[in-house]
TORLUMDO-538126 format. One record per residue (C-alpha): x, y, z; residue in one letter. Coordinates in steps of 0.5 Angstrom, whole numbers, padded with zeros to 4 digits. Each point is the difference from the previous one (the first is absolute). Layout:
N
[node [X, Y, Z], 'a']
...
***
This chain:
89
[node [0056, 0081, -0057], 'x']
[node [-0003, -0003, 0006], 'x']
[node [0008, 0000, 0003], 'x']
[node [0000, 0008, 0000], 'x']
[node [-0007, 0000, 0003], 'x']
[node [0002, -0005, 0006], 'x']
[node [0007, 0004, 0001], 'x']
[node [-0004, 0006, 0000], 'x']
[node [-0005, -0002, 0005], 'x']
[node [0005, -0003, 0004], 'x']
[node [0004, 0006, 0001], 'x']
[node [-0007, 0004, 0001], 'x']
[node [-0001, -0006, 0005], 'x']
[node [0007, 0001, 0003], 'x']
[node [-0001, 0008, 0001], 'x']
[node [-0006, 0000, 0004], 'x']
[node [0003, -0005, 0005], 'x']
[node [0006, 0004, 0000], 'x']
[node [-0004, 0006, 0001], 'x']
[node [-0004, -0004, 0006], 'x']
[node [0007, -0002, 0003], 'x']
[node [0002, 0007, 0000], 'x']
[node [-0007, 0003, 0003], 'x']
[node [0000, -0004, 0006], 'x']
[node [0008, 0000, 0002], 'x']
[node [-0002, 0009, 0002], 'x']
[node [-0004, -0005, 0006], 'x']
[node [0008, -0002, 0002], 'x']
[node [0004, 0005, 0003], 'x']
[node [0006, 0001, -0004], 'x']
[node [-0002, -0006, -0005], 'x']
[node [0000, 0005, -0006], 'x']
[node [0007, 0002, 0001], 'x']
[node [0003, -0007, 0000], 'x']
[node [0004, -0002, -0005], 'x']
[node [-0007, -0004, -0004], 'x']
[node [-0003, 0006, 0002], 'x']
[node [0003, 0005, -0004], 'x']
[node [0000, -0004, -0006], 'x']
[node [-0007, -0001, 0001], 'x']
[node [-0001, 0007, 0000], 'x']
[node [0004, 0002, -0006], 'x']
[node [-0006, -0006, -0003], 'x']
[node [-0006, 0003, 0003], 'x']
[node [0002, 0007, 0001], 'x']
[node [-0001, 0002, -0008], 'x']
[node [-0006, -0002, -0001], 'x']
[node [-0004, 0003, 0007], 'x']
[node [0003, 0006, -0001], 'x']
[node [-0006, 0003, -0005], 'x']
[node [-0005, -0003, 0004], 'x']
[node [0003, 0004, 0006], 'x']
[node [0000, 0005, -0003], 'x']
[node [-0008, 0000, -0002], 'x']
[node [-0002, -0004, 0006], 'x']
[node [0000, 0004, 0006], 'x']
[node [0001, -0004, 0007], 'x']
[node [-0005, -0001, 0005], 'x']
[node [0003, 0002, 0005], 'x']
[node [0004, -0005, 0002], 'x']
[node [-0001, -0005, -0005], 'x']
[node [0002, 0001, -0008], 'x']
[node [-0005, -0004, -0004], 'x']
[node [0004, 0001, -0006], 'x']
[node [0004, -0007, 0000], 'x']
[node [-0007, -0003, 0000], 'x']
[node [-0002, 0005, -0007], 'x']
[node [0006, -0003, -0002], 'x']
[node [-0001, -0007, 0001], 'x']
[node [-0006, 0001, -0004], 'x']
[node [0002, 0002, -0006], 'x']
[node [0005, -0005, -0001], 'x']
[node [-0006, -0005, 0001], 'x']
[node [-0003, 0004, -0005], 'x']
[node [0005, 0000, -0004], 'x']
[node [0001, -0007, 0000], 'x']
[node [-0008, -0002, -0001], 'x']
[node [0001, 0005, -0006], 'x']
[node [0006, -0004, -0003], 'x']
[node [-0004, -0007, 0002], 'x']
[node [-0006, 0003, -0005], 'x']
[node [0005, 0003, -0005], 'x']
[node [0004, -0007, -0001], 'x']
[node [-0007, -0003, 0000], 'x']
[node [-0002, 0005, -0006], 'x']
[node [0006, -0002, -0004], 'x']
[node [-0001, -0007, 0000], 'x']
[node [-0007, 0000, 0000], 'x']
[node [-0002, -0004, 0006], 'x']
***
């Protein structure tokens, strides 16, 4: 059990670092059409599209990818209190 919920908290860990690398590559030009890039954005596009759509920007800046990262943390808080109610700590 405490190697599934590791594992989960890893891939959770991963994906916002994933989504911080992709949100900062729009401050280069041309990065997100680089090969990483395009990769990146087959990650990170799925899960930011529903924010987007619910979250209008501010003018120039899309806070939406902060919403994001958000709930992954509390996503992650939340899988941290759930293992710690099943195993009784």
């Amino acid at each position: 059990m405490a190697f599934l919920f590791q594992i989960l908290m890893t891939a959770l860990q991963i994906y916002s670092w994933i989504l911080i690398i992709y949100i900062l590559m729009s401050w280069f030009p041309g990065a997100r059409e680089s090969s990483f890039g395009e990769v990146l954005s087959r990650l990170a596009e799925p899960f930011l599209e529903p924010f987007r759509k619910i979250i209008p920007p501010l003018g120039m800046i899309d806070i939406s990818p902060i919403v994001a990262i958000l709930v992954l943390n509390f996503a992650r808080s939340g899988l941290r209190e759930l293992y710690f109610m099943i195993m009784g700590l």
